[in-house]
N, CA, C, O and CB atoms as a CASP TS submission, in Angstrom:
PFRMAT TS
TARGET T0000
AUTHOR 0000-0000-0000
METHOD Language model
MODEL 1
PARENT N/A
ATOM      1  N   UNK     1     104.447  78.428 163.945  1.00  0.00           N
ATOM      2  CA  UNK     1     105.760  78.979 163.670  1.00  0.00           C
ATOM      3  C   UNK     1     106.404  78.187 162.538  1.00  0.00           C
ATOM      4  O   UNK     1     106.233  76.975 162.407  1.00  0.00           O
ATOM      5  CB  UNK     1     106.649  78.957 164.938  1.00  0.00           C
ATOM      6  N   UNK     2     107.202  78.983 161.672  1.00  0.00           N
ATOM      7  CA  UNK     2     107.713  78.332 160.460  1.00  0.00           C
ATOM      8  C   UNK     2     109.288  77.838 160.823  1.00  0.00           C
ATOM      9  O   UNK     2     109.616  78.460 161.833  1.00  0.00           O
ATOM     10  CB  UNK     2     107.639  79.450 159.124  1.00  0.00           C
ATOM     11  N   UNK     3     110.134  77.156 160.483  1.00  0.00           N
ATOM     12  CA  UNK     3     111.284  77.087 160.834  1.00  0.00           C
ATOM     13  C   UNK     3     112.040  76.317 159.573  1.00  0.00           C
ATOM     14  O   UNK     3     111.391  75.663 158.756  1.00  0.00           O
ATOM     15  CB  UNK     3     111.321  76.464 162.200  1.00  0.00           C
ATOM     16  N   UNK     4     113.608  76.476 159.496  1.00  0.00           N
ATOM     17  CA  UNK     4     114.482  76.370 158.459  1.00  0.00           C
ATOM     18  C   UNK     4     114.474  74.719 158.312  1.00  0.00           C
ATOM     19  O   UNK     4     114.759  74.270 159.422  1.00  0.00           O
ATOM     20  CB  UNK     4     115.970  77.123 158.791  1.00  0.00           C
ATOM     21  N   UNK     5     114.279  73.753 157.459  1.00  0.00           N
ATOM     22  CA  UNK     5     114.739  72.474 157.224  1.00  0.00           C
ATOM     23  C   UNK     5     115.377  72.359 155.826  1.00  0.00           C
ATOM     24  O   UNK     5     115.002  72.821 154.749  1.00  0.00           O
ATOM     25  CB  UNK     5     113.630  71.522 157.402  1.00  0.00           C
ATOM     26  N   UNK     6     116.713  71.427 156.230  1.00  0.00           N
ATOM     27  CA  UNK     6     117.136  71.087 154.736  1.00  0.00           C
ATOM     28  C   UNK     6     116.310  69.931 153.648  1.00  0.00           C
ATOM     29  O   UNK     6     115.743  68.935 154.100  1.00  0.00           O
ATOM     30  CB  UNK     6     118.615  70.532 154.924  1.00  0.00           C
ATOM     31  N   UNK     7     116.347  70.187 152.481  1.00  0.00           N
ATOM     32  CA  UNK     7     115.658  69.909 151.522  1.00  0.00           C
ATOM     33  C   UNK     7     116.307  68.013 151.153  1.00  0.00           C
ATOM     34  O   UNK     7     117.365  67.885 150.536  1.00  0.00           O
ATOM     35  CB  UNK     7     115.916  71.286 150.311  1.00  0.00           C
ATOM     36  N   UNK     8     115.810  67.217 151.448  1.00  0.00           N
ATOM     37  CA  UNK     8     116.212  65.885 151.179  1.00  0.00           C
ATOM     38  C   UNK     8     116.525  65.469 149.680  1.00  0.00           C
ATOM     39  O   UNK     8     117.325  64.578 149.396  1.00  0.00           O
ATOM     40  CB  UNK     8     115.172  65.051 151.692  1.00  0.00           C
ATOM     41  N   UNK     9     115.809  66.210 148.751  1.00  0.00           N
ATOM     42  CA  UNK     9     116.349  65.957 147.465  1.00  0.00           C
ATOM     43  C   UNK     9     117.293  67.035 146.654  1.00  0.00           C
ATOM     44  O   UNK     9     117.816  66.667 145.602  1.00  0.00           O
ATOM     45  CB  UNK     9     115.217  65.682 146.695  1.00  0.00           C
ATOM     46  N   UNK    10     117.546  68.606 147.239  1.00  0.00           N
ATOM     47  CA  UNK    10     118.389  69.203 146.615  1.00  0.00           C
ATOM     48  C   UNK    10     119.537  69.735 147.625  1.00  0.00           C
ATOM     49  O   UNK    10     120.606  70.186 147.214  1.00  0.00           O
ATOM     50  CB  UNK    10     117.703  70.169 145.851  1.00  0.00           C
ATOM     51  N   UNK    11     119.159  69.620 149.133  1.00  0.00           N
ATOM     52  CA  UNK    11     120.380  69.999 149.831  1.00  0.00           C
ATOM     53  C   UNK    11     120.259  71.174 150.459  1.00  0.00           C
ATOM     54  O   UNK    11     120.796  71.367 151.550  1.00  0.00           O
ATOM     55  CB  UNK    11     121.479  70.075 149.024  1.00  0.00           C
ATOM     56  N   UNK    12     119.433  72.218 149.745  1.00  0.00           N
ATOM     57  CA  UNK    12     119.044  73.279 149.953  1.00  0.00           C
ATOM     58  C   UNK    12     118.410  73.743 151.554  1.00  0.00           C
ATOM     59  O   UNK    12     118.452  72.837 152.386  1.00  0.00           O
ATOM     60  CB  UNK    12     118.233  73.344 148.919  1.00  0.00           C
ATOM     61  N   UNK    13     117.816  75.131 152.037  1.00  0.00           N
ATOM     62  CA  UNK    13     117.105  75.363 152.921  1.00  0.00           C
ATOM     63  C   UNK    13     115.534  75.142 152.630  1.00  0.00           C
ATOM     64  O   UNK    13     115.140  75.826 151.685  1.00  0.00           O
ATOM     65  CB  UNK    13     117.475  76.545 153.275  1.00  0.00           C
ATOM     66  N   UNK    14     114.869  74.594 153.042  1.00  0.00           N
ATOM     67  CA  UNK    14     113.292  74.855 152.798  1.00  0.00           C
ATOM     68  C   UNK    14     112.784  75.078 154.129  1.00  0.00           C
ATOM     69  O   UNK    14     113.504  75.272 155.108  1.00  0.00           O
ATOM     70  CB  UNK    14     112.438  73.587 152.067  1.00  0.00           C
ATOM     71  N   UNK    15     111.429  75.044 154.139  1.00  0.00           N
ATOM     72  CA  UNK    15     110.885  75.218 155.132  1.00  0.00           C
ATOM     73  C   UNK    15     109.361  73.888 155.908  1.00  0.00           C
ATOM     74  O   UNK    15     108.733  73.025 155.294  1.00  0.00           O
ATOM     75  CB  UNK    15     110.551  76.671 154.700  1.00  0.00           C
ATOM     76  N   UNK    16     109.301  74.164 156.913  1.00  0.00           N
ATOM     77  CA  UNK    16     108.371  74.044 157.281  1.00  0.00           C
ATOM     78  C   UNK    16     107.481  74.253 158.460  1.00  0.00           C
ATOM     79  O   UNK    16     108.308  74.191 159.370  1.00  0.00           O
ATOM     80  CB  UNK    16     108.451  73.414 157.028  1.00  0.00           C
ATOM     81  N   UNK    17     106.315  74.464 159.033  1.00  0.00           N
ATOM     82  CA  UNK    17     105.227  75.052 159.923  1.00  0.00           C
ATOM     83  C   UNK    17     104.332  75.428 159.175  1.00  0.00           C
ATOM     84  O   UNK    17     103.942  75.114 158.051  1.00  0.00           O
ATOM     85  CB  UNK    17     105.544  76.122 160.766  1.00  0.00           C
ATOM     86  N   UNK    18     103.973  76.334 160.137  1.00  0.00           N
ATOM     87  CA  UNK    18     102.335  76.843 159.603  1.00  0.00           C
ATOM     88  C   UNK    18     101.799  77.703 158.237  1.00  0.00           C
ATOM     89  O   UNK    18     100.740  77.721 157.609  1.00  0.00           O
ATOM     90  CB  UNK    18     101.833  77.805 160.701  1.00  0.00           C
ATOM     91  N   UNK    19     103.618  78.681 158.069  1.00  0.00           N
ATOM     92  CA  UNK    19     103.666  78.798 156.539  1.00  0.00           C
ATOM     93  C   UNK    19     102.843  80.766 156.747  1.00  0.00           C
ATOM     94  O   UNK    19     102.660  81.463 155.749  1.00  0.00           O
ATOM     95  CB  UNK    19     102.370  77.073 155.447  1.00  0.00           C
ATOM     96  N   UNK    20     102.551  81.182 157.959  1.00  0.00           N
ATOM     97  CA  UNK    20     102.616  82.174 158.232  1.00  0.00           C
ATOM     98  C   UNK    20     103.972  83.166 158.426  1.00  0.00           C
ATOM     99  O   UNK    20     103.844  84.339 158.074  1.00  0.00           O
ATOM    100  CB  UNK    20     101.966  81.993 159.028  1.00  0.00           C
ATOM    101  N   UNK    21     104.996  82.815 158.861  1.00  0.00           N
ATOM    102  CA  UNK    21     106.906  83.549 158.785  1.00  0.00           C
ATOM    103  C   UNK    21     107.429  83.300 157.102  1.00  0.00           C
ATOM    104  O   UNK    21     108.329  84.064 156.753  1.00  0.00           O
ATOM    105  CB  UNK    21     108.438  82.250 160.152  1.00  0.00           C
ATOM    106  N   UNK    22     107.122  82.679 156.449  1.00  0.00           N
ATOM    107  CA  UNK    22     107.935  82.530 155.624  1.00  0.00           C
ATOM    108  C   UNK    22     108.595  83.739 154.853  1.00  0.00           C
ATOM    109  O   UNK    22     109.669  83.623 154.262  1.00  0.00           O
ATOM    110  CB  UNK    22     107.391  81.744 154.941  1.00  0.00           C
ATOM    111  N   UNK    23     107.931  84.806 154.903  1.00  0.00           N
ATOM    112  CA  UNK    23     108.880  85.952 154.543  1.00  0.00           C
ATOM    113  C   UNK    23     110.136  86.317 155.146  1.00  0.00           C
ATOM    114  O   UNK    23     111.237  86.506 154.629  1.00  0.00           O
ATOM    115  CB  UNK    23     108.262  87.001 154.649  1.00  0.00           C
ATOM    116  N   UNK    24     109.608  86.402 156.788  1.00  0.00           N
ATOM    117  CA  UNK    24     110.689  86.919 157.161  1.00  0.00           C
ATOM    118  C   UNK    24     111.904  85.350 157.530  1.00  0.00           C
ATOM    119  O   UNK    24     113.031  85.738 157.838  1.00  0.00           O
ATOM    120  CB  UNK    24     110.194  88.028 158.528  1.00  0.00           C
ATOM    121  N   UNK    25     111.773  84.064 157.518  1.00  0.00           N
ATOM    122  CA  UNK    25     112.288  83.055 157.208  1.00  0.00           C
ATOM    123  C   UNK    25     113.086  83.323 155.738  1.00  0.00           C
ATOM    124  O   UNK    25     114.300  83.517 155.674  1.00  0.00           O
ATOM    125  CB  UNK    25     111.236  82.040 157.277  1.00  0.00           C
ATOM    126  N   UNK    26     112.466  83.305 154.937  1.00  0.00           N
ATOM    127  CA  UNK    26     112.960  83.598 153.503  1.00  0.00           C
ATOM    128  C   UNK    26     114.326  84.215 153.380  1.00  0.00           C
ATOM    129  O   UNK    26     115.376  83.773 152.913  1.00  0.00           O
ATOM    130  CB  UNK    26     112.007  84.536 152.810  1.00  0.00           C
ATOM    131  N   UNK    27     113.963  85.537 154.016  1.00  0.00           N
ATOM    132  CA  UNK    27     114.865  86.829 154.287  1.00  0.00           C
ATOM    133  C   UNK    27     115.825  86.354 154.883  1.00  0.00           C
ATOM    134  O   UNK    27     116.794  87.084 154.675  1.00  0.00           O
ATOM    135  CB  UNK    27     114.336  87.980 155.091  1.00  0.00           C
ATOM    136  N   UNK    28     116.176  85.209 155.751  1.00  0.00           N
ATOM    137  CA  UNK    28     116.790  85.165 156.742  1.00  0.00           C
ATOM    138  C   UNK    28     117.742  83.824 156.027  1.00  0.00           C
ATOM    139  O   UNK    28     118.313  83.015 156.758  1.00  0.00           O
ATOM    140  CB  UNK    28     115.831  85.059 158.146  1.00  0.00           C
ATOM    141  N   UNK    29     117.777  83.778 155.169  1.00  0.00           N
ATOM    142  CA  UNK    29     118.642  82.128 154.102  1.00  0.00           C
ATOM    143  C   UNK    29     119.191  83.322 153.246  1.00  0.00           C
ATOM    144  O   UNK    29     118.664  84.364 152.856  1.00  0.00           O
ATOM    145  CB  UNK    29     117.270  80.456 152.829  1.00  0.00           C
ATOM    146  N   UNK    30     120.353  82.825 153.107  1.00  0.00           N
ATOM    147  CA  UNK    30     121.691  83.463 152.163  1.00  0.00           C
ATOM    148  C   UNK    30     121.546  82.786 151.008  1.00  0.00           C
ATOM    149  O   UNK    30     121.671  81.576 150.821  1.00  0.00           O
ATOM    150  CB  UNK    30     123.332  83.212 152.726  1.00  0.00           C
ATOM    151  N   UNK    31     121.099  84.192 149.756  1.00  0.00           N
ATOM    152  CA  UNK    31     120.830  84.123 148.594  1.00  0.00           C
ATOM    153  C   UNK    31     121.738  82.834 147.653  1.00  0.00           C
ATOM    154  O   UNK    31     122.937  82.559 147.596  1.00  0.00           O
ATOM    155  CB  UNK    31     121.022  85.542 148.204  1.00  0.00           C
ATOM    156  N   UNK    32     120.774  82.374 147.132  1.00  0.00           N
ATOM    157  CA  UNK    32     121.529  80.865 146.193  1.00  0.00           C
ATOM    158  C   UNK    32     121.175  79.857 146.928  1.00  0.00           C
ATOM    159  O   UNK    32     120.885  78.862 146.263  1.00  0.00           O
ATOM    160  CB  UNK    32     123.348  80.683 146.017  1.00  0.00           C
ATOM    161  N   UNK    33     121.055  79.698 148.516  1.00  0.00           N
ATOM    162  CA  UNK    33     120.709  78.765 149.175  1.00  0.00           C
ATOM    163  C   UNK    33     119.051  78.287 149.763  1.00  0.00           C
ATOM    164  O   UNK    33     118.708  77.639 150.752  1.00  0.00           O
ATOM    165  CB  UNK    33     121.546  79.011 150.036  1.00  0.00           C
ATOM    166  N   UNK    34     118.443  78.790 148.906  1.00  0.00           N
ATOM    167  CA  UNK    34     116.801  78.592 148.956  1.00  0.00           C
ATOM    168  C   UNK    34     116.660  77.085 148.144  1.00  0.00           C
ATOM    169  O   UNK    34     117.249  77.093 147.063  1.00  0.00           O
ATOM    170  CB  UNK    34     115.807  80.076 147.998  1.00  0.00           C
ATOM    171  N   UNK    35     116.011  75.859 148.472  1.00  0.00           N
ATOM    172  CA  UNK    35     115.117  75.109 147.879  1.00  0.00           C
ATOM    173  C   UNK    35     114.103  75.554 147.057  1.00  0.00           C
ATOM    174  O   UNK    35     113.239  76.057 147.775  1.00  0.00           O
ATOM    175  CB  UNK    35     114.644  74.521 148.661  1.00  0.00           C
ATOM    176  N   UNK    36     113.911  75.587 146.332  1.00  0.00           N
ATOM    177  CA  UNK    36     112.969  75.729 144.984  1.00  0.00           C
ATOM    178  C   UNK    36     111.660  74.465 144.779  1.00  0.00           C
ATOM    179  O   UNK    36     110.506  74.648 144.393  1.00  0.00           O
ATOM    180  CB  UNK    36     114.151  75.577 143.526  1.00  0.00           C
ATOM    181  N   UNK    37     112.389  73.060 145.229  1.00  0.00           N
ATOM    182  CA  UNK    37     111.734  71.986 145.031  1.00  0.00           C
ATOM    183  C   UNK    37     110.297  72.055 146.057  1.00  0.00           C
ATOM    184  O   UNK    37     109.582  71.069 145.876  1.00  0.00           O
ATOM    185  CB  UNK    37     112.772  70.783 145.290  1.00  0.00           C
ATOM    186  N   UNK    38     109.768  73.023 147.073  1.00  0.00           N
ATOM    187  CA  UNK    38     108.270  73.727 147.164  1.00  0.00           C
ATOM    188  C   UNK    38     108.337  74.807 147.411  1.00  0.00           C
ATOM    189  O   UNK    38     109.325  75.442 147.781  1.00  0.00           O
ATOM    190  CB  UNK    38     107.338  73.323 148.052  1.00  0.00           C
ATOM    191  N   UNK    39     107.172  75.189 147.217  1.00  0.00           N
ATOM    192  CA  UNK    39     106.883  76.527 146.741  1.00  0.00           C
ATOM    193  C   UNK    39     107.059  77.585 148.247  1.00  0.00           C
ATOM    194  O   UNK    39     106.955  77.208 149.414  1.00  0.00           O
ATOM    195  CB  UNK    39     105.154  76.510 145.972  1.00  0.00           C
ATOM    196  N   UNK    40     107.302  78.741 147.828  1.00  0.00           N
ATOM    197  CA  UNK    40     107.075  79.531 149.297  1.00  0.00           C
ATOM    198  C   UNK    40     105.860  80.386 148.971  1.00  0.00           C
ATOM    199  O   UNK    40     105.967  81.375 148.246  1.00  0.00           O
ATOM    200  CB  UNK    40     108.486  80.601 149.862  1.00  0.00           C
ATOM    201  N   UNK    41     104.801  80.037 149.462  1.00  0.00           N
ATOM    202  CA  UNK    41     103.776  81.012 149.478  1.00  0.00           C
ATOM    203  C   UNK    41     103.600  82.171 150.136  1.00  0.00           C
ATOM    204  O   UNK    41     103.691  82.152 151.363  1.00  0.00           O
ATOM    205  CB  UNK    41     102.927  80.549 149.723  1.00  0.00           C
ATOM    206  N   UNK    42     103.309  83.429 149.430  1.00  0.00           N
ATOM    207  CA  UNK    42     103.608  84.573 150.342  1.00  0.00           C
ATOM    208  C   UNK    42     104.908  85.152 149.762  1.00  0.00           C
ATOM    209  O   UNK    42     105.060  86.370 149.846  1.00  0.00           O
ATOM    210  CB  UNK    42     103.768  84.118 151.939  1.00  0.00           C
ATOM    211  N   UNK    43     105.570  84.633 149.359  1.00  0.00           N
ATOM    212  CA  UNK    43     107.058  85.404 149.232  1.00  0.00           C
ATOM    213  C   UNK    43     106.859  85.740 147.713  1.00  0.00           C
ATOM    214  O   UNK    43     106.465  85.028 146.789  1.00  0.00           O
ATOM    215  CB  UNK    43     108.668  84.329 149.600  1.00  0.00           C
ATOM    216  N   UNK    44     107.391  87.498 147.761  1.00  0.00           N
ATOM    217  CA  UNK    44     107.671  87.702 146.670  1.00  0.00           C
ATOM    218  C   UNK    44     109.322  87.872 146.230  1.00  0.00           C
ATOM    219  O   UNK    44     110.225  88.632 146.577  1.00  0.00           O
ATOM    220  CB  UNK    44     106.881  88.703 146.457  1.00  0.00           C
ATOM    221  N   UNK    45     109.205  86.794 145.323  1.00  0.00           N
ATOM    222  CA  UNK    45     110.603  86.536 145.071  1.00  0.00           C
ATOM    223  C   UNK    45     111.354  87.405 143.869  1.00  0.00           C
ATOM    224  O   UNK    45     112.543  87.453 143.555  1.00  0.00           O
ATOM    225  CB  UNK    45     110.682  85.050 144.756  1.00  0.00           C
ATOM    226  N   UNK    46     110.176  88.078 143.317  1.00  0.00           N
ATOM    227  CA  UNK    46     110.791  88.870 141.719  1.00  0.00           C
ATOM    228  C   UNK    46     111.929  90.093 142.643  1.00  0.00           C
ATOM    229  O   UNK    46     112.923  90.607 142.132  1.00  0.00           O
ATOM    230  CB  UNK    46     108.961  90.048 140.399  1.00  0.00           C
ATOM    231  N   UNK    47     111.469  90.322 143.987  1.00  0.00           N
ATOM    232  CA  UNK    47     112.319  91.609 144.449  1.00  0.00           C
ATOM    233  C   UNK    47     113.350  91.183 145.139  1.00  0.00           C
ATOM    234  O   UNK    47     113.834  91.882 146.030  1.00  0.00           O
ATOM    235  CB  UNK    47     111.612  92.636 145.323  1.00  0.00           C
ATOM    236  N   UNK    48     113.883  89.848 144.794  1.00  0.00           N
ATOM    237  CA  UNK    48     115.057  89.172 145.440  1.00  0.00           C
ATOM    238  C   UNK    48     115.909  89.193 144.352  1.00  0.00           C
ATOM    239  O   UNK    48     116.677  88.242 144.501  1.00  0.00           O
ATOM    240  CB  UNK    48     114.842  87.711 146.047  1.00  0.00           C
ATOM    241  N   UNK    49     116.297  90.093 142.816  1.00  0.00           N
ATOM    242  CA  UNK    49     117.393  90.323 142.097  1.00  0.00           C
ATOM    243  C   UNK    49     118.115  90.624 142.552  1.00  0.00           C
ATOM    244  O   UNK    49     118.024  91.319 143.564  1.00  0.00           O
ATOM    245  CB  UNK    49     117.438  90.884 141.349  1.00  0.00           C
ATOM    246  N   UNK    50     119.781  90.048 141.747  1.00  0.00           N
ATOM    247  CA  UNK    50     121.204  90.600 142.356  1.00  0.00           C
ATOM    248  C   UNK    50     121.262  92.379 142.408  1.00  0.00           C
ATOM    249  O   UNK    50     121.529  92.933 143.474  1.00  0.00           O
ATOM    250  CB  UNK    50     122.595  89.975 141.217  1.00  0.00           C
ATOM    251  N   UNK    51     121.027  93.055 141.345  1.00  0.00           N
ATOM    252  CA  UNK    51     121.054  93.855 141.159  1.00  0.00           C
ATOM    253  C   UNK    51     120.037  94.562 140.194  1.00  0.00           C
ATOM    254  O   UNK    51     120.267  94.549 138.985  1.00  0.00           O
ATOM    255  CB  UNK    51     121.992  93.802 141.089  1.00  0.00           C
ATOM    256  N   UNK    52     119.062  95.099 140.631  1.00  0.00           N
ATOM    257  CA  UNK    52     117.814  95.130 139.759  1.00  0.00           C
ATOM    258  C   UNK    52     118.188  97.145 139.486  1.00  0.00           C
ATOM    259  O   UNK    52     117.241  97.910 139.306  1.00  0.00           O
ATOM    260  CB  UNK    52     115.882  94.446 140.884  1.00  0.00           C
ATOM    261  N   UNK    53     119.175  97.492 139.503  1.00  0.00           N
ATOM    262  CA  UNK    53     119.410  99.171 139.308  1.00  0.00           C
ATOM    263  C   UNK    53     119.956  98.909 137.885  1.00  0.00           C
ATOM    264  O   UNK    53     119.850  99.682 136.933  1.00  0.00           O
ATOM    265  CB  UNK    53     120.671 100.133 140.536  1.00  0.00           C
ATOM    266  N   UNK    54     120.521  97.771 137.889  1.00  0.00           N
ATOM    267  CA  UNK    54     121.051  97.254 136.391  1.00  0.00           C
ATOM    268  C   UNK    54     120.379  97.756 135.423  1.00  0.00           C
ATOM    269  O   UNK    54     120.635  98.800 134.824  1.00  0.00           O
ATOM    270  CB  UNK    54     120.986  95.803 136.111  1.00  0.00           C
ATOM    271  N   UNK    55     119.293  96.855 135.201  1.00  0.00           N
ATOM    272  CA  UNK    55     118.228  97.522 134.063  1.00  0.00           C
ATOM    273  C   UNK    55     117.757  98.082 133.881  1.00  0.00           C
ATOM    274  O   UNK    55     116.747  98.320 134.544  1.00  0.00           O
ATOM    275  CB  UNK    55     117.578  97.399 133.678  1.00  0.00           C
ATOM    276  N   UNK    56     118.198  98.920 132.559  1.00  0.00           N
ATOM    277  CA  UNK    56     117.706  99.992 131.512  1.00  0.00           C
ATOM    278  C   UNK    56     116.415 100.019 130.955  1.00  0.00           C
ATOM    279  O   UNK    56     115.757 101.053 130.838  1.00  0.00           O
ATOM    280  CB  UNK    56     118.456  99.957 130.421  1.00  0.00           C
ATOM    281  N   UNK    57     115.873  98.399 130.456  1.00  0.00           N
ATOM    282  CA  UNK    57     115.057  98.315 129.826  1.00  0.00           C
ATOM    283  C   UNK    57     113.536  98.077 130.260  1.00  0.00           C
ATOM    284  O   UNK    57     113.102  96.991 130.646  1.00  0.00           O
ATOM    285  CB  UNK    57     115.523  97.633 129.194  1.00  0.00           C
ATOM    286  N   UNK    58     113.006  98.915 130.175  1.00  0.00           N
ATOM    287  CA  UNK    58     111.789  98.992 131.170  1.00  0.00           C
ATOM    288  C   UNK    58     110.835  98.147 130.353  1.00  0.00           C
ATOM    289  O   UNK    58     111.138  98.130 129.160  1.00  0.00           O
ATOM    290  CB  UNK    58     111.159 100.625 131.536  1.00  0.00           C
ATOM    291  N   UNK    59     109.621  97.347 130.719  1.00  0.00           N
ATOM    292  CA  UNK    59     108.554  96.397 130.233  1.00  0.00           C
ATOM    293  C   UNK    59     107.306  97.513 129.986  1.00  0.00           C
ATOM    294  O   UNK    59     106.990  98.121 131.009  1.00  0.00           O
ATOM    295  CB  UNK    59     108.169  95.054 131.476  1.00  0.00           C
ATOM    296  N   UNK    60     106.749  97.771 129.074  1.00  0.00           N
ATOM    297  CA  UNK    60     105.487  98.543 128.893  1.00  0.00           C
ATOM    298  C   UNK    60     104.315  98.269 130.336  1.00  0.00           C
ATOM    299  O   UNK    60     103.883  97.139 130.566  1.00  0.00           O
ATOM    300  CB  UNK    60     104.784  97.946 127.282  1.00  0.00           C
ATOM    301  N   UNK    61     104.194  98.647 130.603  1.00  0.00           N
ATOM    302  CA  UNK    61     102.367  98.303 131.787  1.00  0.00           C
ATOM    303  C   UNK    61     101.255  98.330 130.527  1.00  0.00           C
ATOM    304  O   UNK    61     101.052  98.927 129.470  1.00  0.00           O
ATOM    305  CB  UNK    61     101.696 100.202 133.391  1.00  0.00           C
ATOM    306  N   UNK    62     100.662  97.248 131.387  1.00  0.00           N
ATOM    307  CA  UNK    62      99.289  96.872 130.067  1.00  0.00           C
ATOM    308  C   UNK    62      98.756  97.807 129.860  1.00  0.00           C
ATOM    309  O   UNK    62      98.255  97.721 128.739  1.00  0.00           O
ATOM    310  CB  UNK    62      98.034  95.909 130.294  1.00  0.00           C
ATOM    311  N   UNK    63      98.401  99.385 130.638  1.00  0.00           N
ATOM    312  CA  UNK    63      97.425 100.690 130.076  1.00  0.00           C
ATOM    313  C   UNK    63      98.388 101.452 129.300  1.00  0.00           C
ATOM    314  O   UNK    63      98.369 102.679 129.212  1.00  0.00           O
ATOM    315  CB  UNK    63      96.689 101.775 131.341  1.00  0.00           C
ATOM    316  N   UNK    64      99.111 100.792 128.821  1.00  0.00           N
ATOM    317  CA  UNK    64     100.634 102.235 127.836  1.00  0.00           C
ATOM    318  C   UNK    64     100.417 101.402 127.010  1.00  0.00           C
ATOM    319  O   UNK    64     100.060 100.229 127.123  1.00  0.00           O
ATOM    320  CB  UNK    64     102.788 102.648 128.279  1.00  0.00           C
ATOM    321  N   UNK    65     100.752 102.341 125.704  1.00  0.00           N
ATOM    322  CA  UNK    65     100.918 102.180 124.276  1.00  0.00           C
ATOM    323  C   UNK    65     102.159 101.921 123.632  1.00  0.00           C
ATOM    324  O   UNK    65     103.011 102.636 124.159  1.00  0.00           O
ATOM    325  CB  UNK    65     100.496 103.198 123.723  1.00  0.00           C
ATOM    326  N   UNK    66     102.552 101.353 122.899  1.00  0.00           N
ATOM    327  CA  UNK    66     104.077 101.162 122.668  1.00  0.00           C
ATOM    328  C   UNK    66     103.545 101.185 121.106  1.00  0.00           C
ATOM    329  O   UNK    66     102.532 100.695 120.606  1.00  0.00           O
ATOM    330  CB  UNK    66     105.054  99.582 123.420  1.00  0.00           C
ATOM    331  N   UNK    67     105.106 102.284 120.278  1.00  0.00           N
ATOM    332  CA  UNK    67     104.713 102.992 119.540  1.00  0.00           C
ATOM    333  C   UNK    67     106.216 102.087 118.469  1.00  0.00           C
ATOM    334  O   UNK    67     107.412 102.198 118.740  1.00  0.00           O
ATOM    335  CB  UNK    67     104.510 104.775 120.113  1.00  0.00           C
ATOM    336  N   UNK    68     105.554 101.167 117.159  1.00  0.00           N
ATOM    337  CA  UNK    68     106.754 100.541 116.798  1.00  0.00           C
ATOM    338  C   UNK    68     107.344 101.129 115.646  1.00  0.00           C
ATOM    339  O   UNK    68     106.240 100.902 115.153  1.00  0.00           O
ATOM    340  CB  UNK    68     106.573  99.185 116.588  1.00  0.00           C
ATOM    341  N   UNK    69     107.942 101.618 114.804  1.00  0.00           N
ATOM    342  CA  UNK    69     108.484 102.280 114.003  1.00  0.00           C
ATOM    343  C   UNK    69     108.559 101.376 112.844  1.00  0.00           C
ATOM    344  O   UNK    69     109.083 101.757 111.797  1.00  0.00           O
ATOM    345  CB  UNK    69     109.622 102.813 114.490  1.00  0.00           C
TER
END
């Protein structure tokens, strides 16, 4: 079982156990308050934006062509 510990050098939430929960652990810490100083394996963090409806500007996918003028 994984469970919440604070981070001794930034203050933050981190974790530690077996490193199997950490998603739903992750999920469960109020955004801004994650430790960074180790890693969370398993968690995908790119889908933790404030607001990701924001952006307009879409990134090409490596099989598309981008056409420059």
């Amino acid at each position: 079982m994984c469970i919440r510990v604070t981070c001794k050098q930034c203050g933050k939430y981190s974790w530690s156990g077996c490193g199997k929960h950490l998603a739903s652990l992750y999920a469960n810490i109020e955004e801004g308050k994650h430790c960074m100083c180790k890693s969370w394996p398993g968690v995908n963090m790119i889908n933790q934006q404030t607001n990701p409806s924001a952006s307009t500007n879409e990134t090409p996918k490596a099989d598309e062509a981008t056409i420059v003028a």
